[in-house]
C-alpha positions in Angstrom: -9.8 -23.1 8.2 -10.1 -19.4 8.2 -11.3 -17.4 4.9 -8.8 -14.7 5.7 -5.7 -14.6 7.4 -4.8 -11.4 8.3 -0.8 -10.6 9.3 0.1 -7.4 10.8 3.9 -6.7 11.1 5.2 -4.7 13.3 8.3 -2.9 15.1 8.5 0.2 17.6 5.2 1.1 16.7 3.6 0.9 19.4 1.1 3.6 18.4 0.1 2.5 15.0 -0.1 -1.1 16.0 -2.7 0.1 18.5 -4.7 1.5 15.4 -4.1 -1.6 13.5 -5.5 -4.2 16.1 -8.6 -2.2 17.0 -9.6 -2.0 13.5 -9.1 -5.3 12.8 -11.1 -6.8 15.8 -13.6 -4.2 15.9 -14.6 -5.9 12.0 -18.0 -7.8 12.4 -16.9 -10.3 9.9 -15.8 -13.2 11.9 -14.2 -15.7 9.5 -10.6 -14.6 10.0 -7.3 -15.3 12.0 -5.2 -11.9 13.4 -1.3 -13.0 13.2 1.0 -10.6 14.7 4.9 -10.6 13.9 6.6 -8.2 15.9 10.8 -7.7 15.3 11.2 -7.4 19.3 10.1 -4.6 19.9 11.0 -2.1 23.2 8.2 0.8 22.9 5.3 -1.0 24.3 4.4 -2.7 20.9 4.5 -6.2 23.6 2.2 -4.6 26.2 0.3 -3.9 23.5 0.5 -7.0 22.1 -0.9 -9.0 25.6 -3.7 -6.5 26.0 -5.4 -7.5 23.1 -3.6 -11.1 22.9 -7.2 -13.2 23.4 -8.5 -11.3 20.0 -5.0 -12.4 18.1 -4.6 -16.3 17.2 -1.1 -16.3 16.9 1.9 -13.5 17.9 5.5 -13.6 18.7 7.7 -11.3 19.6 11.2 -11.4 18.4 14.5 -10.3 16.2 14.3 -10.5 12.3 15.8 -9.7 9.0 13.2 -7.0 7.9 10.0 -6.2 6.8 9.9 -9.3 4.7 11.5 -11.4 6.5 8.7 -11.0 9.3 5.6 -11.6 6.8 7.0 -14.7 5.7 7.1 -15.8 9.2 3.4 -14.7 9.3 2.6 -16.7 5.9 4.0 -19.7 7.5 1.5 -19.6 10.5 -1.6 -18.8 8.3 -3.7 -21.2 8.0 -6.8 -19.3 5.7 -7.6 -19.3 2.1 -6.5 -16.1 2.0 -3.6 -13.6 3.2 -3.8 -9.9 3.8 -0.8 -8.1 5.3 -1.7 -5.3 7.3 1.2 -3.7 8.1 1.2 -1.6 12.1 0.0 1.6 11.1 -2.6 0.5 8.6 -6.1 0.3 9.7 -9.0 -1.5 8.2 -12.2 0.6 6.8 -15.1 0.0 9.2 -16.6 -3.4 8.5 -15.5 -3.5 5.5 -15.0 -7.3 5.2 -19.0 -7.5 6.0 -19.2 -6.1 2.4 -19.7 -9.2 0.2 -16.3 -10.2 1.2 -15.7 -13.3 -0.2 -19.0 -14.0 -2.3 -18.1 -16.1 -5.3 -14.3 -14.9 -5.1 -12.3 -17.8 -6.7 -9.4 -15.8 -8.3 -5.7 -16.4 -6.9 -5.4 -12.5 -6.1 -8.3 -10.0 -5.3 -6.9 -6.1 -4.3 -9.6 -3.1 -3.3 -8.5 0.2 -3.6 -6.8 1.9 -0.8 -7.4 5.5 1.1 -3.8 7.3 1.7 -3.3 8.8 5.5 -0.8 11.5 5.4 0.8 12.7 8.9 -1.1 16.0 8.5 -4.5 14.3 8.1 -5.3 14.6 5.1 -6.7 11.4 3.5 -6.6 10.7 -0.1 -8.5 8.1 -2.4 -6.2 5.8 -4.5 -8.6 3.5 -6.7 -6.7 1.0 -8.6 -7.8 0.3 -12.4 -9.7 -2.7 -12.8 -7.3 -4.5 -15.6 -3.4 -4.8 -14.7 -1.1 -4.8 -17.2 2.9 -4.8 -17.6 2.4 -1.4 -18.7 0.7 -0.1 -15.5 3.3 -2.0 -13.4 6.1 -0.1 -15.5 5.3 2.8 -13.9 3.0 1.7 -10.6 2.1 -0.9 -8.2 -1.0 -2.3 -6.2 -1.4 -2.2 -2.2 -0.8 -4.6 -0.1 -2.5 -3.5 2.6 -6.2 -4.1 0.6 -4.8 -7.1 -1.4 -5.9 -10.5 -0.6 -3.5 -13.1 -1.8 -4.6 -17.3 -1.8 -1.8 -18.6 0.4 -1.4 -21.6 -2.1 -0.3 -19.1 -4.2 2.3 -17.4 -1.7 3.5 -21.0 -0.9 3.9 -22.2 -4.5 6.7 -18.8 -5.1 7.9 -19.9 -1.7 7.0 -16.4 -0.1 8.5 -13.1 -0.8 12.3 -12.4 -1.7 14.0 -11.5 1.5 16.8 -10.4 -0.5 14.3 -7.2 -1.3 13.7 -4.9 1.4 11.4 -2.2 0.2 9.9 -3.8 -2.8 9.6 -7.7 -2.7 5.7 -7.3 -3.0 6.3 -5.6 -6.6 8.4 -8.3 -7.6 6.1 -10.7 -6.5 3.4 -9.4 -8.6 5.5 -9.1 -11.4 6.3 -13.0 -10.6 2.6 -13.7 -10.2 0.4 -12.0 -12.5 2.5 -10.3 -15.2 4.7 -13.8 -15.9 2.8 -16.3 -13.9 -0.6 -15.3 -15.1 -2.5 -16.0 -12.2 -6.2 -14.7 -12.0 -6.7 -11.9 -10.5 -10.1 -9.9 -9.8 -10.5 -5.8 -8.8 -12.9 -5.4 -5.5 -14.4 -1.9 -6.1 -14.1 -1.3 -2.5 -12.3 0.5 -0.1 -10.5 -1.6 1.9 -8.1 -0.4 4.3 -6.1 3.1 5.1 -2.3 3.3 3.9 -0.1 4.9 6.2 2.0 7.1 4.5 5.0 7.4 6.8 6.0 3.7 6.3 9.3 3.3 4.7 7.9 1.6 1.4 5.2 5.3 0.8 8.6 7.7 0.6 10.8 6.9 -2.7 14.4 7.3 -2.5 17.5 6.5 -4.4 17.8 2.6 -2.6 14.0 2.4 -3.3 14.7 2.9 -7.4 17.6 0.9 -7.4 15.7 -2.0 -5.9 12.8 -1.0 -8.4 14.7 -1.3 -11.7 16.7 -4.6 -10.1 13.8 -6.5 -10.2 12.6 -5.3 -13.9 16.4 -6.0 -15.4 15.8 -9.5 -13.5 13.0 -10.7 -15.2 12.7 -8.3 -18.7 15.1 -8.2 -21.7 16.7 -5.2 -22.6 14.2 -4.4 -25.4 11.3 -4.8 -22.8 13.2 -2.5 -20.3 13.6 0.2 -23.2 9.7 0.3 -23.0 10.3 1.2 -19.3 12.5 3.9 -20.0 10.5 5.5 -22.6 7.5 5.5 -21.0 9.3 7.0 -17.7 10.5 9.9 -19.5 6.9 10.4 -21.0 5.4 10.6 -17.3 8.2 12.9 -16.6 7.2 15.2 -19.6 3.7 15.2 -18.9 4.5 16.3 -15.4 6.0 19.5 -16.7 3.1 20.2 -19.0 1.3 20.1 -16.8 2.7 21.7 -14.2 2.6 24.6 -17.4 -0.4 24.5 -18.1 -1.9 25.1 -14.3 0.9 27.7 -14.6 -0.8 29.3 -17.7 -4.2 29.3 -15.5 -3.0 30.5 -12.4 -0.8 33.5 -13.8 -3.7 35.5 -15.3 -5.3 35.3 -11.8 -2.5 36.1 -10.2 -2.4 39.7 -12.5 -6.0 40.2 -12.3 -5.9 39.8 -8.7 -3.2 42.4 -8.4 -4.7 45.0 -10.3 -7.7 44.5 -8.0 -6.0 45.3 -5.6 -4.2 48.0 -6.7 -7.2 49.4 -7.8 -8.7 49.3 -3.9 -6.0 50.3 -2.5 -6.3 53.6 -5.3 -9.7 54.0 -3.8 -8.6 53.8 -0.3 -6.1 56.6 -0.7 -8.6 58.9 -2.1 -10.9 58.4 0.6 -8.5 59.8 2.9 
């Protein structure tokens, strides 16, 4: 039995799956199994697939029901202590599994922090705070693609909820460690690179909907009210401030002008 079971899922990309497979068996740490899902793919995703195919223990290629749908499949081939999903696109920080990896970890979910790859390069740091609570998950979630879940534990909620197709790994969270109390542990470690044009990084009105589905499945209406308070209060403290940066940058602004009115006063009367 592998430590790790790492599950990439993937469809007409053949690109990031590319990035995705390198990274993962370019990783000096050896006590892992690679398991590639991919939804049938016609871009060269399955060329891909066969080049590297003697580095991945298990792969098919073939039609599913969605993003979920296809890491299921992978849970049911893993065969580690562990399960990371690695989603085409994401890439694993260099040897990063070499870094203690696994020393005295015992808890039912451990999750790193994450950097954020935007399409115009620009790479962000997202570190996750070291105690979750319902509070944090009202308003935020945790990566999957630098969280290491026990497989018992994916196996005893029998898998994600297909019937959520953008946020069935919130849900499970919320199943697992805000109701189910499972233990949980932060890595302080970077663990893998979040590509930001995947469908779950860009928020839109099906996204929210799904969102507060799964809180008015499992909260009461007073709990819920909590939500919606402390939603409006991010909202408010997005317009201060956005005020207050206004209230810096406008005095620059006229200082800057008068500078340069003031040059260009000079350059006229050196003519």
């Amino acid at each position: 039995m592998s430590l790790v079971s790492i599950i990439t899922i993937n469809l007409n990309n053949c690109k990031g799956l590319e990035k995705t497979i390198m990274s993962v068996i370019s990783q000096r740490f050896t006590d892992y199994e690679f398991i590639v899902i991919d939804g049938g793919s016609s871009d060269g995703s399955l060329e891909c697939i066969r080049a590297h195919q003697n580095y991945i223990h298990y792969w098919v290629s073939e039609p599913d029901k969605g993003i979920f749908n296809a890491m299921n499949k992978g849970i049911a081939q893993a065969k580690g202590d562990y399960c990371l999903f690695l989603n085409s696109g994401d890439w694993l920080v260099e040897n990063v599994l070499m870094n203690s990896f696994g020393v005295d970890f015992e808890e039912d979910i451990i999750y790193g922090n994450s950097y954020l790859a935007h399409a115009n390069g620009v790479i962000e740091e997202l570190k996750y705070p070291s105690r979750l609570s319902m509070r944090y998950f009202f308003s935020a979630t945790i990566g999957h693609q630098c969280t290491f879940i026990k497989r018992a534990l994916l196996n005893a909620y029998g898998g994600y909820t297909e019937k959520f197709k953008i946020h069935a790994d919130y849900e499970f969270w919320i199943k697992a460690i805000v109701i189910g109390n499972c233990t949980v542990k932060h890595w302080p470690v970077f663990v893998s690179y979040y590509d930001m044009s995947g469908i779950s990084s860009r928020p839109n009105e099906w996204s929210q909907k799904e969102h507060k589905t799964i809180l008015n499945t499992y909260f009461s209406a007073n709990i819920l009210a909590d939500y919606d308070y402390w939603k409006k209060r991010e909202k408010e403290m997005e317009i201060l401030m956005w005020y207050k940066r206004q209230q810096t940058l406008y005095p620059l602004l006229v200082l800057f002008y008068k500078v340069l009115k003031n040059i260009r006063k000079l350059l006229k009367m050196s003519y």
